[in-house]
RODO-2510 file (C-alpha; in nm, 4 decimals, decimal comma):
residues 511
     n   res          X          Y          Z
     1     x    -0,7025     2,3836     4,7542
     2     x    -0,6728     2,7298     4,8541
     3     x    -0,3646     3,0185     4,7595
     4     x    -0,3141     3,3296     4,8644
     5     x    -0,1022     3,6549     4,7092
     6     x     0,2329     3,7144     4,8644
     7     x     0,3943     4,0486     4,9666
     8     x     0,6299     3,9922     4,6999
     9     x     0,4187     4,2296     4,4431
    10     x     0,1226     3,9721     4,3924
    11     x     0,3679     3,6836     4,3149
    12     x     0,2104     3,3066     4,3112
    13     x     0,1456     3,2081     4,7100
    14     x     0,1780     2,8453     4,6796
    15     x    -0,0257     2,5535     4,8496
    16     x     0,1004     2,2065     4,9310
    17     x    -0,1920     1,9411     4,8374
    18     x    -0,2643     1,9077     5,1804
    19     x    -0,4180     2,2999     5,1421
    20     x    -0,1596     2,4381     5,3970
    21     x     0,0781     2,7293     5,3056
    22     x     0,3987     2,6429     5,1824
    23     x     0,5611     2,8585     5,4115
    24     x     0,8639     2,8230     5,6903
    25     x     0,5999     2,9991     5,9201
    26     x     0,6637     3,3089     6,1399
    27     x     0,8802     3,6616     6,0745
    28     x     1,1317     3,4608     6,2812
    29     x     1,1825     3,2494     6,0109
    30     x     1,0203     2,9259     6,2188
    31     x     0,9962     2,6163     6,0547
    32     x     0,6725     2,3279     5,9229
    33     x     0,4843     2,2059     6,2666
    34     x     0,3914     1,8272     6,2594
    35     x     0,0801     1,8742     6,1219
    36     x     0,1297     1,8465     5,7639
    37     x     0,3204     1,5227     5,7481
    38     x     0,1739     1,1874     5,6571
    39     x     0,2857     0,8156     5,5641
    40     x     0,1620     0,5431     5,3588
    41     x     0,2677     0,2006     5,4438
    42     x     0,3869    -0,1053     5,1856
    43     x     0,3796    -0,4535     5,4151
    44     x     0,4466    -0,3429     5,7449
    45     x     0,6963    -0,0475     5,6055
    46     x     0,5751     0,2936     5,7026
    47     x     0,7672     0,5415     5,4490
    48     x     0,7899     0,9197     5,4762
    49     x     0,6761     1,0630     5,1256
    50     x     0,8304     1,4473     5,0263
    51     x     0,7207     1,5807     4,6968
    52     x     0,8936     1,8152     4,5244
    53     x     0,6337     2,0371     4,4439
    54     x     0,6489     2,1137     4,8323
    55     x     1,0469     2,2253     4,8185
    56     x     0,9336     2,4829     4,5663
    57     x     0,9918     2,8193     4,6589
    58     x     1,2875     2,9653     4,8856
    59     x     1,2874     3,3593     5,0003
    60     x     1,0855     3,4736     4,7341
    61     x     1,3321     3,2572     4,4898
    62     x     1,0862     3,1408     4,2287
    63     x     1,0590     3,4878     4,1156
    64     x     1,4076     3,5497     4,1159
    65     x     1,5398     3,6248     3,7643
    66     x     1,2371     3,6648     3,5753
    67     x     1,1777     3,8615     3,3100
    68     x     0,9926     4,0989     3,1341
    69     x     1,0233     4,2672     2,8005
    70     x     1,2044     4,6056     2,7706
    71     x     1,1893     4,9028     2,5633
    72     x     1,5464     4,8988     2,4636
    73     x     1,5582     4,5891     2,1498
    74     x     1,7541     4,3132     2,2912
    75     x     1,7388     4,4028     2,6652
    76     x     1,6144     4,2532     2,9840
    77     x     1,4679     4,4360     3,2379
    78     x     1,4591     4,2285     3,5933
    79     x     1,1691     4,2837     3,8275
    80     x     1,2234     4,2567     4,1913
    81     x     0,9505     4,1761     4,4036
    82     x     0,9397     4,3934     4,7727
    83     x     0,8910     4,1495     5,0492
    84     x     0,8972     4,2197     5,4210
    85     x     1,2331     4,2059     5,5578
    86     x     1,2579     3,8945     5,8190
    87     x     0,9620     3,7288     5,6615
    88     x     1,1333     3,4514     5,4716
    89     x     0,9178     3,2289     5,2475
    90     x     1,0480     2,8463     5,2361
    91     x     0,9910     2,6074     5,0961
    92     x     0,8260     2,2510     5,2620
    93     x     0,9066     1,8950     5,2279
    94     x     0,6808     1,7838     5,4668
    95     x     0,5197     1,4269     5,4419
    96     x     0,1660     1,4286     5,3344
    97     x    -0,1411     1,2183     5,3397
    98     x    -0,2367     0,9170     5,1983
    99     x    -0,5714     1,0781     5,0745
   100     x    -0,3569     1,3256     4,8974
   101     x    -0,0719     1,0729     4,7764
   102     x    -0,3767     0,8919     4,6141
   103     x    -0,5707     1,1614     4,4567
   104     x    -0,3419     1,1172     4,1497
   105     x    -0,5505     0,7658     4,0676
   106     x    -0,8820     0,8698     4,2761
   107     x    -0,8898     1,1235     3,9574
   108     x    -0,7410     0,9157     3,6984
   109     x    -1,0562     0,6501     3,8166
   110     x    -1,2991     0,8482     3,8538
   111     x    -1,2954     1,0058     3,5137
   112     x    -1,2126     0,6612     3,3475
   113     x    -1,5677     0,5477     3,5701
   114     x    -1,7043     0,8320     3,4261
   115     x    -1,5830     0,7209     3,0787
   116     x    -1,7111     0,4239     3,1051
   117     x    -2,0698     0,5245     3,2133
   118     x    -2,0703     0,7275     2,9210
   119     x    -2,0287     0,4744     2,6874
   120     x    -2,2774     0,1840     2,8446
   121     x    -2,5709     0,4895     2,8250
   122     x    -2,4976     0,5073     2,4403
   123     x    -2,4693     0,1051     2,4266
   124     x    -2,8160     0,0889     2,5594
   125     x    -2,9482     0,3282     2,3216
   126     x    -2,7298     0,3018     2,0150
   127     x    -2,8283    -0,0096     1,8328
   128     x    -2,6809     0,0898     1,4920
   129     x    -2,4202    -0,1497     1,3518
   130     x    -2,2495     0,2154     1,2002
   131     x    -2,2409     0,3434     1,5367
   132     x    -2,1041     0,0650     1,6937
   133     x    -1,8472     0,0770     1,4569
   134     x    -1,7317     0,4137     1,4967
   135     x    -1,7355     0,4362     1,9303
   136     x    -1,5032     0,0848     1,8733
   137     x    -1,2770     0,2405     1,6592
   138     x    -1,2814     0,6100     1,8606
   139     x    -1,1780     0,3490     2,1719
   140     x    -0,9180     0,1117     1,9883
   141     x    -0,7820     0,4525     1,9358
   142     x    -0,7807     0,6248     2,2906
   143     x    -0,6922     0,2946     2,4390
   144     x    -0,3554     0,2960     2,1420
   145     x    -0,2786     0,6286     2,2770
   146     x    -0,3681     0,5570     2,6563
   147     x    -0,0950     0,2903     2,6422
   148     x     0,1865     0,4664     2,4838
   149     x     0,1529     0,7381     2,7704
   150     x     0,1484     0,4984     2,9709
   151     x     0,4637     0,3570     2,8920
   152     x     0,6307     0,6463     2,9150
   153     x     0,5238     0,7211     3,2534
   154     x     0,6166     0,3840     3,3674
   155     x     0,9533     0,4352     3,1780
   156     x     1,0499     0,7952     3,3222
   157     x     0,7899     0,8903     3,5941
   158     x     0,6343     1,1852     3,3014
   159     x     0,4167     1,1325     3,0002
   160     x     0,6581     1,4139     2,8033
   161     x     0,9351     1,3299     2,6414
   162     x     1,1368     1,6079     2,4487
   163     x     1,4032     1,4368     2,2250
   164     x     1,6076     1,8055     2,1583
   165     x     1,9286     1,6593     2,2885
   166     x     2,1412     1,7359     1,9804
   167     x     2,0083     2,0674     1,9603
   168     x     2,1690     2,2107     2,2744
   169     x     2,4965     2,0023     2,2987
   170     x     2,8121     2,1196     2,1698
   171     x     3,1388     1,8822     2,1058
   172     x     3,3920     1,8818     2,3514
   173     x     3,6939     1,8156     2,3104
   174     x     3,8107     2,1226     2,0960
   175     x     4,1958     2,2943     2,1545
   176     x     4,0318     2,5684     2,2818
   177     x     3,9574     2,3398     2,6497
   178     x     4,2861     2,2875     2,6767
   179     x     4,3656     2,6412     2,7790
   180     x     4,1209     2,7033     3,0392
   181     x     4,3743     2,7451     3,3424
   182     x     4,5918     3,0120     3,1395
   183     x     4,2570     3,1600     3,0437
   184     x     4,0834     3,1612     3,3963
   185     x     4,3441     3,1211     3,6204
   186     x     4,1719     2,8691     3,7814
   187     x     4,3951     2,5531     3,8919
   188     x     4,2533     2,1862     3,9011
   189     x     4,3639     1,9132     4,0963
   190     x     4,3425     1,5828     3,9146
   191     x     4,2025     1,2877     4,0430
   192     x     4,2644     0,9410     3,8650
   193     x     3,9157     0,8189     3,7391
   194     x     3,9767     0,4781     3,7277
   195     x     4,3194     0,3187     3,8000
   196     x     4,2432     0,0395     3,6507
   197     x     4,1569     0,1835     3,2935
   198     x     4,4897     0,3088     3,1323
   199     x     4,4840     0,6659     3,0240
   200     x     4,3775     0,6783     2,6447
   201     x     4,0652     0,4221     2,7675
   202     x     3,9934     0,7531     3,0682
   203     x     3,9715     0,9815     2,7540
   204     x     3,7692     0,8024     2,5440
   205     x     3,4998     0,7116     2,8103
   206     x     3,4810     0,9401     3,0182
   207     x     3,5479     1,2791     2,7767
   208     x     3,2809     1,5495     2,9947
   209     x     3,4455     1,4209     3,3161
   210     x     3,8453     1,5065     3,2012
   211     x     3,7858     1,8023     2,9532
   212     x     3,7571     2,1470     3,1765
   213     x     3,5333     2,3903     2,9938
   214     x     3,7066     2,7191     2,9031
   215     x     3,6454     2,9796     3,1126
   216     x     3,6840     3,3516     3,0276
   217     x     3,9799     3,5567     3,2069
   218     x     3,8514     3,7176     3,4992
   219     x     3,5597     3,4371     3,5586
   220     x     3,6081     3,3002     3,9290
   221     x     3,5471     2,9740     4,0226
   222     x     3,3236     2,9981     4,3111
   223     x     3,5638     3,0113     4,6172
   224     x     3,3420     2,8637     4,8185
   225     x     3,2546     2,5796     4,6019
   226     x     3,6745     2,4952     4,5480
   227     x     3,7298     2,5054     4,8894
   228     x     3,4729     2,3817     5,0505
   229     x     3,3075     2,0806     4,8215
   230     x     3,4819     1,8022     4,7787
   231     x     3,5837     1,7114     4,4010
   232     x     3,3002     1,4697     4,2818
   233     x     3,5990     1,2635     4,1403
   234     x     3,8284     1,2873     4,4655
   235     x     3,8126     0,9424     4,6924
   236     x     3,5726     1,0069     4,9490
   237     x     3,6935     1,0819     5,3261
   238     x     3,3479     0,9846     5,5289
   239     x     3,4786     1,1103     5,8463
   240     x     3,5503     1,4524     5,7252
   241     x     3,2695     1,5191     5,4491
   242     x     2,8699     1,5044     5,4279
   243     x     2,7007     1,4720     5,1198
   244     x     2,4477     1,7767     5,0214
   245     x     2,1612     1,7396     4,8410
   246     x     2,0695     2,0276     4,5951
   247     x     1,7189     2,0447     4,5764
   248     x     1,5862     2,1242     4,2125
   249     x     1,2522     2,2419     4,2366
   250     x     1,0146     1,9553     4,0738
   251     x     1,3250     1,7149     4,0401
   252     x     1,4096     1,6394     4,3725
   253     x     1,1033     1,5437     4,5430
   254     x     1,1035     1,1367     4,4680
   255     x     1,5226     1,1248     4,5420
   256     x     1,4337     1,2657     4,8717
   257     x     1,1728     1,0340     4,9821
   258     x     1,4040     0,7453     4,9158
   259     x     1,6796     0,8802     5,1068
   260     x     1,4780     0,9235     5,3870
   261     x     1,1992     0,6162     5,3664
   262     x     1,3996     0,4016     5,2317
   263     x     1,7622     0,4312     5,2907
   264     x     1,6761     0,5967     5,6721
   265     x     1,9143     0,8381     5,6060
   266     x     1,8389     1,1481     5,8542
   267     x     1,7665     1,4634     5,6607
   268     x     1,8476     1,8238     5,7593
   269     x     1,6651     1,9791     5,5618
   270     x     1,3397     2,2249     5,6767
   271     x     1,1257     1,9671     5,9399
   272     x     1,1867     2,2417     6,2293
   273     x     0,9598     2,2312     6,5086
   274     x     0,7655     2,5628     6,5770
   275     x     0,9596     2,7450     6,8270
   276     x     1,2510     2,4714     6,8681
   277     x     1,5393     2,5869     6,8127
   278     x     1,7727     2,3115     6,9313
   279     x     1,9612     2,0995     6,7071
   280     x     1,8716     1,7610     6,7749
   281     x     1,6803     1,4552     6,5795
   282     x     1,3126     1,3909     6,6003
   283     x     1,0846     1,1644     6,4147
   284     x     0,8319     1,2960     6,1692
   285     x     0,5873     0,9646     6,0122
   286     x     0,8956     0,7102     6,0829
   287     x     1,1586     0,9252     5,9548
   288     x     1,4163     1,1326     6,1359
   289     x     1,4923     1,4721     6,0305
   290     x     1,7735     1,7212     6,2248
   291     x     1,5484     2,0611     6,3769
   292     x     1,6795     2,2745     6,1284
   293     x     1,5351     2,4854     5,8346
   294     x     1,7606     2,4550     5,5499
   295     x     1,5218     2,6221     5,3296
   296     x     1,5418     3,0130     5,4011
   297     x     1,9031     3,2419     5,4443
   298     x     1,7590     3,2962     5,8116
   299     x     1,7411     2,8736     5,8849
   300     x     2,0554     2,8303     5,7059
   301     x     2,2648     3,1158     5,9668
   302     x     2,0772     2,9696     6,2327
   303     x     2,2225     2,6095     6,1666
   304     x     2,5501     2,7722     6,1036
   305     x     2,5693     2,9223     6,4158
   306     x     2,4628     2,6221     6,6018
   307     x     2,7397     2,3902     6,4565
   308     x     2,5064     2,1382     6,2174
   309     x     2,7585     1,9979     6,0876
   310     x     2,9755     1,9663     6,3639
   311     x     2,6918     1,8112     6,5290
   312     x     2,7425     1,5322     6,3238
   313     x     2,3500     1,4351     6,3090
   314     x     2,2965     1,4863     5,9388
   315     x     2,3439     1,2003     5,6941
   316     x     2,2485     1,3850     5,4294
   317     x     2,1747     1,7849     5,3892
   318     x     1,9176     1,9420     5,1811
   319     x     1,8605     2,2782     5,0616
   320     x     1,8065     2,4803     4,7316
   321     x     2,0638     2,7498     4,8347
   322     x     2,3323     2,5445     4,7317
   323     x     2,6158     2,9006     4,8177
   324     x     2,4685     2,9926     5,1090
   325     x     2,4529     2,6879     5,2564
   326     x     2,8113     2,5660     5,1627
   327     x     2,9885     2,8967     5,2123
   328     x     2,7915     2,9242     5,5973
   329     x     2,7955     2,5324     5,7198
   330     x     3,0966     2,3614     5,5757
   331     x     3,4727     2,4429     5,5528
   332     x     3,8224     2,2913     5,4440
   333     x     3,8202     2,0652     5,7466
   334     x     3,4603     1,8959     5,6748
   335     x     3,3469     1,9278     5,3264
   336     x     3,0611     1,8769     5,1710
   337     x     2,9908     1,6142     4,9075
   338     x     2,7385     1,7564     4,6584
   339     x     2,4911     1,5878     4,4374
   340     x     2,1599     1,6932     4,2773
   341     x     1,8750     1,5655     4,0561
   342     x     1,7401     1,7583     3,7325
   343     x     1,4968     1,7503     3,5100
   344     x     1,4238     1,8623     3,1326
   345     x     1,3214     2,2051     3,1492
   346     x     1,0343     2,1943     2,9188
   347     x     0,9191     1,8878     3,1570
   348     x     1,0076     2,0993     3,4999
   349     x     0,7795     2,3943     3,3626
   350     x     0,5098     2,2361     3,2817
   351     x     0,4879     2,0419     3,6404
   352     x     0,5015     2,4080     3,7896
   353     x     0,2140     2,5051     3,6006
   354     x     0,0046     2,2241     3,7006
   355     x     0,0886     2,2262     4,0463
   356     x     0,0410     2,6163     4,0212
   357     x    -0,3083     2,5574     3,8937
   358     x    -0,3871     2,3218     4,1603
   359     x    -0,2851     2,4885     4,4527
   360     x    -0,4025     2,8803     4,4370
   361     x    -0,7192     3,0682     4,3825
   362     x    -0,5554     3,3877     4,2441
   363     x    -0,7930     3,4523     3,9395
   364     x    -0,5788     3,6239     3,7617
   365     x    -0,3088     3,2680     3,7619
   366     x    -0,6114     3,0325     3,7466
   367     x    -0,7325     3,2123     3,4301
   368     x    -0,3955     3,1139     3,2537
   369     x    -0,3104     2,8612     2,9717
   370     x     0,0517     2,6663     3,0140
   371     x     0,1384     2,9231     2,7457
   372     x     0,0082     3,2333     2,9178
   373     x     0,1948     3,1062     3,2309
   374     x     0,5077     3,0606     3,1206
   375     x     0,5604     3,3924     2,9743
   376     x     0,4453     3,5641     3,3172
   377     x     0,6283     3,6656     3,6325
   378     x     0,5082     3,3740     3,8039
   379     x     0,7282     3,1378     3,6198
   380     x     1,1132     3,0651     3,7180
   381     x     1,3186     3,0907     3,4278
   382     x     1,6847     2,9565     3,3686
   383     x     1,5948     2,8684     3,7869
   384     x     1,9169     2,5899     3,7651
   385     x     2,1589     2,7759     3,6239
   386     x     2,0842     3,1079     3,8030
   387     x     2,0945     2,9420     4,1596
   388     x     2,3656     2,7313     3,9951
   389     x     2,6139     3,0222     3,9588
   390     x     2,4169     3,2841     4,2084
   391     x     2,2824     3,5305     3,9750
   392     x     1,9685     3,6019     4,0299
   393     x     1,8286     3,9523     3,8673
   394     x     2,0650     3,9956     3,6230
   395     x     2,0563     3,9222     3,2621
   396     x     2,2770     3,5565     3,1885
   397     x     2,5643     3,5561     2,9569
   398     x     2,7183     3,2021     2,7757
   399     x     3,0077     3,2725     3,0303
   400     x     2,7355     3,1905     3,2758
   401     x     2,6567     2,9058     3,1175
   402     x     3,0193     2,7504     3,0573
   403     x     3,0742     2,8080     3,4610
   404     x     2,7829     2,6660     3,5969
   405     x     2,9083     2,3578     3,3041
   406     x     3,2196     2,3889     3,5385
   407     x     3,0841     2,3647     3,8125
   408     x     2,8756     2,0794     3,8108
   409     x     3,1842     1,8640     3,5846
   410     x     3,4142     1,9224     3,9098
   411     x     3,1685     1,9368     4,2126
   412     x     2,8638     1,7323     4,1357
   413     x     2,7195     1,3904     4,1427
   414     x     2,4128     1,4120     3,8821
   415     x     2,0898     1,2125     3,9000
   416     x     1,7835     1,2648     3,6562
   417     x     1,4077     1,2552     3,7501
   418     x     1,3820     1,0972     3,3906
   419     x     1,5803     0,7621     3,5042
   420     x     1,5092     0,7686     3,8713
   421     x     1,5929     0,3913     3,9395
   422     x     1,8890     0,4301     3,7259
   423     x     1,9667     0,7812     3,9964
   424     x     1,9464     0,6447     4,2583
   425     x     2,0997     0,3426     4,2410
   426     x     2,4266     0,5931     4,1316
   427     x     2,3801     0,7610     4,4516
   428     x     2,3723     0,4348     4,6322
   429     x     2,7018     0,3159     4,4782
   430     x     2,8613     0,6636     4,5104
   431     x     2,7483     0,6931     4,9030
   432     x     2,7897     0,3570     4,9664
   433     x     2,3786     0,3697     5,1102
   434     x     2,3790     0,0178     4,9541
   435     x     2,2095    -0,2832     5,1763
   436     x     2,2884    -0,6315     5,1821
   437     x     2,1012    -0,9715     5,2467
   438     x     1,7484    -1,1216     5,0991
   439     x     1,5238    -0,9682     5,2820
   440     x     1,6769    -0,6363     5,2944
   441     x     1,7412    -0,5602     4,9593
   442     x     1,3915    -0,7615     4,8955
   443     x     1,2088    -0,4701     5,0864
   444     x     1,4820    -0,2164     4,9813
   445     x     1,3801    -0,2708     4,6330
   446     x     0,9541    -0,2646     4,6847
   447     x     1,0337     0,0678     4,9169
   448     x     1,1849     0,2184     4,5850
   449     x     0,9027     0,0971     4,3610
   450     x     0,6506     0,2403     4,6292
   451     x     0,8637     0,5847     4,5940
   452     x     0,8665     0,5819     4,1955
   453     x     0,4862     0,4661     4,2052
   454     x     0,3447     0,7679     4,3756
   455     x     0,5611     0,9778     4,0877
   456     x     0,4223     0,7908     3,8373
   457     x     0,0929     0,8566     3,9914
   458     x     0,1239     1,2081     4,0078
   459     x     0,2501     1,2200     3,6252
   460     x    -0,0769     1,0933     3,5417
   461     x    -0,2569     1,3463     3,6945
   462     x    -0,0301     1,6438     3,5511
   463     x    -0,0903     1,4852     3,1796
   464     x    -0,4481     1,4634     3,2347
   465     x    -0,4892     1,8233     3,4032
   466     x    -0,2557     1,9891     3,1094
   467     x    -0,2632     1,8312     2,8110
   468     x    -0,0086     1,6631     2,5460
   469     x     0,2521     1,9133     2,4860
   470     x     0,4953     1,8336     2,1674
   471     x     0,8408     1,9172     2,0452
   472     x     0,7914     2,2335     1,8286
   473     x     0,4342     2,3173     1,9557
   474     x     0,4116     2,7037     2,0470
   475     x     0,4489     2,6537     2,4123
   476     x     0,7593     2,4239     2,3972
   477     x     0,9542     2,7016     2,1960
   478     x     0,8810     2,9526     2,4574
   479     x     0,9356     2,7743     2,6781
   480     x     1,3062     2,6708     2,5317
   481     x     1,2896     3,0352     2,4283
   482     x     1,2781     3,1765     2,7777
   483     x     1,5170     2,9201     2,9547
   484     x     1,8037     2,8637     2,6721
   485     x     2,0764     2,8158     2,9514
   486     x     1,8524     2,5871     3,1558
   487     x     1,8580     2,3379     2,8659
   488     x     2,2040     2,3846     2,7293
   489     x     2,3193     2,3300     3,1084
   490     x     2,0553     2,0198     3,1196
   491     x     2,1653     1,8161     2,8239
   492     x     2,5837     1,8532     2,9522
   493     x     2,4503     1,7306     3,2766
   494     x     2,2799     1,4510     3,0990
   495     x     2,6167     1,3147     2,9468
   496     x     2,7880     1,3718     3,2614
   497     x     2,5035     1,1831     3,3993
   498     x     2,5816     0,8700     3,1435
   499     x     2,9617     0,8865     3,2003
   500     x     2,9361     0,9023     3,5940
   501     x     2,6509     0,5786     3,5541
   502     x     2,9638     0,4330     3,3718
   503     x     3,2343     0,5182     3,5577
   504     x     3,0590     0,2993     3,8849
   505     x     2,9854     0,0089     3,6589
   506     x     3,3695     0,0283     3,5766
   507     x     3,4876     0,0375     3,9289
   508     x     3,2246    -0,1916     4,0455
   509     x     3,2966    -0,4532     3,7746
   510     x     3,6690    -0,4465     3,9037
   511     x     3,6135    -0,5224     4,2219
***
């Protein structure tokens, strides 16, 4: 694996695992070629595979809103990273080999072989009873602690698990809420969440979903996101809306290869042929993607001006610049439908790290502990909520936080990378991307497992290459330290999460 310094003020270069530049190519802002894709198959199936570590960086993005200690006490000062103008940096979700899909277990094998080696060599030489002893106990013990990771990857695709949910959610519910369109000036139209649950049952299940959070006067609602994304609780309208995928950096990576290997949705996303520039389909592995590059302000005008969505060949969009991309491609005559997937931040930074570490040959970043990396420049921090609300370099204030809260209560269907299954079979129900008979549903269901298998693959190989990392360990509290908003904004989304799961078990148990 190979990396390389950007213009952007020796900022992180990164690398997909394939070894080629995550780039969208050319100073004309050209997209991926061809070359980087791959497929693995599962009976017969050929399935497109996108990780998310390749949607990682947009336009210099991952720097964006970094920061670095001031002189003044309490102060942030923002560093912004010079870049060549027309040179936009995107992000990749190409498909990639089945060499590289595996390496996750080739490594996990090779150092169990290795392992095991080890301990036949001291078999055939270590004939003491005490000995014996001690190596079985030293291996009931690894193998104790080999299965309980294991579990957790098998339960939630990562071997962390940061139980801090208490810690960063506040009630709802207070007086206060009930004042937020005198305070904001910000009107709501409400949508019935169930008409077949009477009122006081709506407020008692489904409290996030009906209690706006209080916005300060003079705090806008963004106008592109009220007029132009459809109200996640509205009835849907297929002929005149198209759902939009905000990708989350290390979040979004396994929803995306279901959508598009396993549901055969077609993608617009950033799978634009060098030097194409017409908007049409074509097949990359055996999935379809629209010629477009969603990932970089210069793909998303181009798509713009070329009528994507009129077009009418996306089933799904994806991109990370969730305003740009809804202000520029949608309107109040075809909306867009937005949804994302997130991920604990403690859990999201330390998959950046180790994909950061695996991909570049900077010294200076390949010399640095989780803890050393976290604090630098070439860590996002508060990435969701900055993106979120579009406010990049400037220091965040808790009216940041209750807006992008806001946001995502009245615009956004949620899925978590820590219940993936559970995710996507929300978005299914939601999108209506649900099959029917044996056979299909049969291979539906081993496509998905194939899709959360190569995550749980990976999460083996990140736990292996950094290391156990605990709840109240140094790193974790700088790590909540430096992205406060990011994990007050994650745990809200969580509940909204659990009351949207309920809310389709509701209307799908009345049916």
């Amino acid at each position: 694996m190979s990396g390389s310094s950007g213009s952007g003020g020796g900022r992180v270069s990164y690398r997909g695992r394939d070894g080629n530049r995550n780039n969208s190519g050319s100073g004309s802002g050209s997209g991926n070629s061809n070359s980087n894709s791959g497929t693995y198959t599962y009976e017969d199936e050929e399935i497109d595979i996108i990780y998310d570590e390749d949607l990682l960086d947009a336009d210099k993005d991952v720097s964006l809103g970094n920061t670095k200690e001031s002189n003044v006490p309490g102060s942030l000062e923002f560093e912004v990273n010079d870049y060549e103008v027309g040179k936009p940096r995107g992000y990749i979700d190409d498909a990639i080999t089945e060499e590289v899909m595996n390496s996750a277990d080739e490594r996990l094998n090779k150092k169990r072989s290795s392992c095991s080696t080890k301990k036949m060599v001291v078999g055939a030489f270590g004939a003491a009873a005490i000995l014996a002893i001690i190596i079985g106990t030293s291996l009931g013990q690894d193998t104790i602690e080999e299965k309980k990771i294991e579990e957790k990857i098998n339960e939630r695709s990562s071997a962390f698990e940061f139980d801090d949910h208490d810690e960063y959610m506040k009630p709802v519910g207070t007086a206060e809420t009930e004042t937020t369109e005198e305070k904001s000036g910000i009107s709501e139209t409400n949508f019935p969440l169930d008409e077949t649950t009477d009122a006081g049952a709506i407020t008692e299940s489904y409290q996030l979903l009906e209690t706006a959070i209080p916005l300060e006067q003079g705090t806008v609602f963004p106008p592109a996101f009220e007029q132009y994304l459809a109200d996640v609780r509205a009835p849907r309208n297929i002929n005149r809306e198209t759902p939009l995928f905000w990708q989350v950096p290390f979040a979004g990576g396994p929803f995306q290869n279901f959508m598009s290997g396993c549901a055969k949705k077609v993608l617009a996303s950033n799978h634009r042929i060098d030097n194409d520039y017409e908007i049409k389909k074509h097949i990359v592995g055996k999935s379809e993607y629209v010629n477009v590059d969603l990932s970089t302000p210069d793909g998303i005008t181009h798509a713009a001006e070329n009528n994507l969505v009129k077009a009418g060949l996306a089933d799904v969009i994806v991109s990370n610049h969730v305003h740009l991309t809804t202000s520029t491609l949608f309107s109040a005559s075809h909306k867009g439908r937005l949804f994302t997937a997130l991920r604990h931040p403690v859990d999201r930074s330390i998959f950046e790290y180790h994909y950061v570490m695996s991909t570049t040959t900077i010294p200076e970043v390949r010399s640095m502990s989780l803890d050393e990396f976290v604090t630098s420049r070439h860590s996002d921090k508060d990435w969701v909520t900055r993106f979120l609300i579009n406010k990049r370099q400037v220091p965040l204030s808790p009216e940041d936080l209750e807006l992008a809260k806001e946001i995502l209560r009245r615009r956004c269907l949620i899925g978590l990378h820590e219940y993936i299954e559970q995710s996507i079979t929300l978005f299914e129900e939601y999108f209506g991307w649900t099959v029917n008979g044996l056979g299909a549903t049969k291979a539906h269901k081993n496509c998905m497992n194939q899709v959360i298998s190569k995550e749980n693959s990976y999460a083996r190989d990140a736990y292996h290459g950094v290391g156990n990392v605990e709840k109240g360990s140094d790193v974790y509290n700088k790590i909540v330290e430096l992205n406060s908003y990011d994990m007050q904004l994650y745990w809200y989304a969580f509940d909204l999460f659990k009351e949207q799961q309920s809310l389709m078990r509701a209307k799908r148990e009345s049916l």
